[in-house]
C-alpha positions as CSV (number, residue, x, y, z in Angstrom):
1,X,0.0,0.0,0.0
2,X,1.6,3.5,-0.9
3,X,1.0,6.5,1.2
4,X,0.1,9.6,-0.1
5,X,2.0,12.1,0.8
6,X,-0.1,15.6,1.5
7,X,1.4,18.7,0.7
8,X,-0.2,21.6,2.2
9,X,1.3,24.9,0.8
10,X,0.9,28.2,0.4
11,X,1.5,29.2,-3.2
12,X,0.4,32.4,-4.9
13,X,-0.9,30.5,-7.8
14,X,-2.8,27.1,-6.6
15,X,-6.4,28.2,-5.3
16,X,-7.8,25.1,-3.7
17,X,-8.9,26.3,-0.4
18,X,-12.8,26.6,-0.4
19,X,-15.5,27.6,1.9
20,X,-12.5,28.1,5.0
21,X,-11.9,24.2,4.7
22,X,-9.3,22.0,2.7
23,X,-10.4,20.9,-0.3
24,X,-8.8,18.2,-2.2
25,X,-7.2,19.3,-5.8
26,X,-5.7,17.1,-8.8
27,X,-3.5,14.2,-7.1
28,X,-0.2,14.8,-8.8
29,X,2.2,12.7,-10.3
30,X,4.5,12.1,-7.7
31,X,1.1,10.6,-5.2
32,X,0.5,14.1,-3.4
33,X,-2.1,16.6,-3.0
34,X,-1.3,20.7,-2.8
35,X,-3.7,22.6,-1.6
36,X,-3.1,26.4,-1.1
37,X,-3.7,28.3,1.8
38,X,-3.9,31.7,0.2
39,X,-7.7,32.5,1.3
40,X,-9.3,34.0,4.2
41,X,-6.2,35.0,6.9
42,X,-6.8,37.4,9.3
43,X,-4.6,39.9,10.2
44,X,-3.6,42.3,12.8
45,X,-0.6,45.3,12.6
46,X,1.2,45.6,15.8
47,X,1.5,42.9,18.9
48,X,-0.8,41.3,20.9
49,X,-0.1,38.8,23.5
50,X,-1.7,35.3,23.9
51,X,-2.7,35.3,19.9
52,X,-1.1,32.1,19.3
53,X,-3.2,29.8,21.6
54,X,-5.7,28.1,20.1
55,X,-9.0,29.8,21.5
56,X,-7.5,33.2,21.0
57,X,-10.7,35.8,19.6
58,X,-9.4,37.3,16.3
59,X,-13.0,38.1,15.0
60,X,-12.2,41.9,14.8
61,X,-9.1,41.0,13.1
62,X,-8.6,42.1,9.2
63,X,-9.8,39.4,7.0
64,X,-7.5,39.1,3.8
65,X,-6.0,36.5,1.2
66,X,-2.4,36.2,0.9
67,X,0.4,37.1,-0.3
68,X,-0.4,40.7,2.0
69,X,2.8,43.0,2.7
70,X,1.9,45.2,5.7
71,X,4.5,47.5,4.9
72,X,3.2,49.3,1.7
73,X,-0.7,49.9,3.6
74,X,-1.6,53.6,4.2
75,X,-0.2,54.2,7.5
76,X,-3.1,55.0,10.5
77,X,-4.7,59.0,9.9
78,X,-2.8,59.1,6.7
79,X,-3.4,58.5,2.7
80,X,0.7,57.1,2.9
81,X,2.6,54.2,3.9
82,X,5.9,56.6,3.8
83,X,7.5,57.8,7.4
84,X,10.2,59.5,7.2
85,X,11.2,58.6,10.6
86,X,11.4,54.8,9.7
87,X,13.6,52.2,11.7
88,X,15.2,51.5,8.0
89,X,14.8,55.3,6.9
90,X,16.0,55.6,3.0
91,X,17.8,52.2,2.8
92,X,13.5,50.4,3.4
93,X,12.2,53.5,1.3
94,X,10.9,54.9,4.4
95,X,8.3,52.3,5.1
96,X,7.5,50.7,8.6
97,X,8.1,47.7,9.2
98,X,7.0,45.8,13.1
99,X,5.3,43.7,14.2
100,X,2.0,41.8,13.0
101,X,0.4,38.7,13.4
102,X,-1.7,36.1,11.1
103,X,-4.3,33.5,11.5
104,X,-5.9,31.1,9.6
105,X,-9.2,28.7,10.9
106,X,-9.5,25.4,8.5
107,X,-10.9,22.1,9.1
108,X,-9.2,18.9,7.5
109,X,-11.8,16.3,6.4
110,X,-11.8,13.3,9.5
111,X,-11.3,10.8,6.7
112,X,-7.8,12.4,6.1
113,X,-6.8,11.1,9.1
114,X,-3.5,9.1,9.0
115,X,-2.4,11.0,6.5
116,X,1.0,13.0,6.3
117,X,0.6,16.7,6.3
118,X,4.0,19.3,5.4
119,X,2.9,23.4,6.2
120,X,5.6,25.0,3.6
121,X,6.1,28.7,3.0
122,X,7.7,30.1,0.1
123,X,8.8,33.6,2.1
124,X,7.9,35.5,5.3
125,X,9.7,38.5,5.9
126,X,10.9,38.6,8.7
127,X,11.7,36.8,11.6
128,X,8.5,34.5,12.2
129,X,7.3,32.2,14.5
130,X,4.6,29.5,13.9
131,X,1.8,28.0,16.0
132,X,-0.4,25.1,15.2
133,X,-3.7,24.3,17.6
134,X,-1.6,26.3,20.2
135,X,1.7,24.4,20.0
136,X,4.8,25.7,18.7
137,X,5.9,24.7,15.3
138,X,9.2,26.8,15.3
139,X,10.7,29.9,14.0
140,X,12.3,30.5,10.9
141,X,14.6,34.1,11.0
142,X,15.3,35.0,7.1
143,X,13.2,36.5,5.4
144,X,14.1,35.2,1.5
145,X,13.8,31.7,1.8
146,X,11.0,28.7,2.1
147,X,10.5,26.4,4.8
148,X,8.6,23.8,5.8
149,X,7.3,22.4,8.6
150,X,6.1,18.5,9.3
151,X,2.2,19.1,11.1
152,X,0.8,15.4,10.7
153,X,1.0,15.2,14.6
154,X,-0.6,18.5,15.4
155,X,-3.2,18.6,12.8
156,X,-6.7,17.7,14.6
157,X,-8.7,16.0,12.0
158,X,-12.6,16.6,11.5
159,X,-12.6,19.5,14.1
160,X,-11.2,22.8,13.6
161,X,-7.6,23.8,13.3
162,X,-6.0,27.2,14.2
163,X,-2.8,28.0,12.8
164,X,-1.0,31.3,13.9
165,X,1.6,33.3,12.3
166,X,3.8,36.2,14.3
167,X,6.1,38.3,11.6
168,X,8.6,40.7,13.2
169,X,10.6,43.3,10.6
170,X,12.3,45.1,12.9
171,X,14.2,47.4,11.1
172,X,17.6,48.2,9.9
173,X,17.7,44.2,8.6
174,X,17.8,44.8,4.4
175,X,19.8,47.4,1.9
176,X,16.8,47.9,0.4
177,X,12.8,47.8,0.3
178,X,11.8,44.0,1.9
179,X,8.0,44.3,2.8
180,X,6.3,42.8,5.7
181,X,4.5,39.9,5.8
182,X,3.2,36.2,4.2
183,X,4.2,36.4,0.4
């Protein structure tokens, strides 16, 4: 009996994520599903504590679909994302970086169960930390690479999962504009 490995990633151009629950797409050649996580995040600029655990209330969060980049958004009581007082002043064209946080609700069909389940990211800028259902999945510090995480253990299957993303640009960290955020 093979096992079929599933791959759950979030690319910028798969858009298999229905209804905030996985949906299956086109098994591929090499015996494994992608499904994209692109659709309905939400989001909140700036730090909050406690918003990785699990029964965290982010109803008054932003809801968005990814890739999002914080940085370039009309700062508050203004029509500009520029400040000329930025951490990374001319060298991040004035934009802000900081903190901000992500989360995604999806359930994964019970049948799935027994299954094996990778969480990959093609780039977060910055330094990020991930949670799954509450529990720590690690932290990955650059900003221009992928990574991947192994979640078969942490998934809950037929009920509802939480996963939670902090992003920290802190500043003086590029030689040039880098964004913020899940891209």
């Amino acid at each position: 009996m093979t096992t079929r490995l599933l791959f759950i990633s979030v690319l910028l151009f798969t858009c298999c994520m229905i209804n905030n629950s996985c949906s299956r797409s086109t098994l591929t050649n090499e015996g494994r599903t992608d499904l994209s996580f692109d659709a309905d995040w939400r989001f909140f600029r700036g730090d909050i504590e406690k918003a990785e655990l699990a029964d965290f209330n982010d109803s008054s969060w932003r809801k968005l679909d990814l890739p999002h980049d914080w940085s370039i958004e009309d700062l508050p009581n203004t029509n500009s994302p520029i400040d000329s007082n930025a951490v990374g002043g001319l060298d991040a064209g004035y934009l802000v970086g900081g903190t901000g946080w992500y989360r995604k609700t999806f359930s994964l069909p019970a049948d799935l169960a027994g299954k094996h389940f990778l969480l990959q990211f093609d780039g977060i800028y910055m330094n990020v930390d991930i949670w799954l259902n509450g529990k720590n999945l690690g932290n990955h510090p650059y900003g221009y690479t992928g990574f991947r995480y192994d979640i078969t253990g942490f998934l809950i299957p037929g009920k509802k999962n939480i996963l939670a993303v902090k992003v920290r640009n802190e500043g003086h960290n590029s030689r040039w504009y880098s964004g913020s955020g899940i891209y």
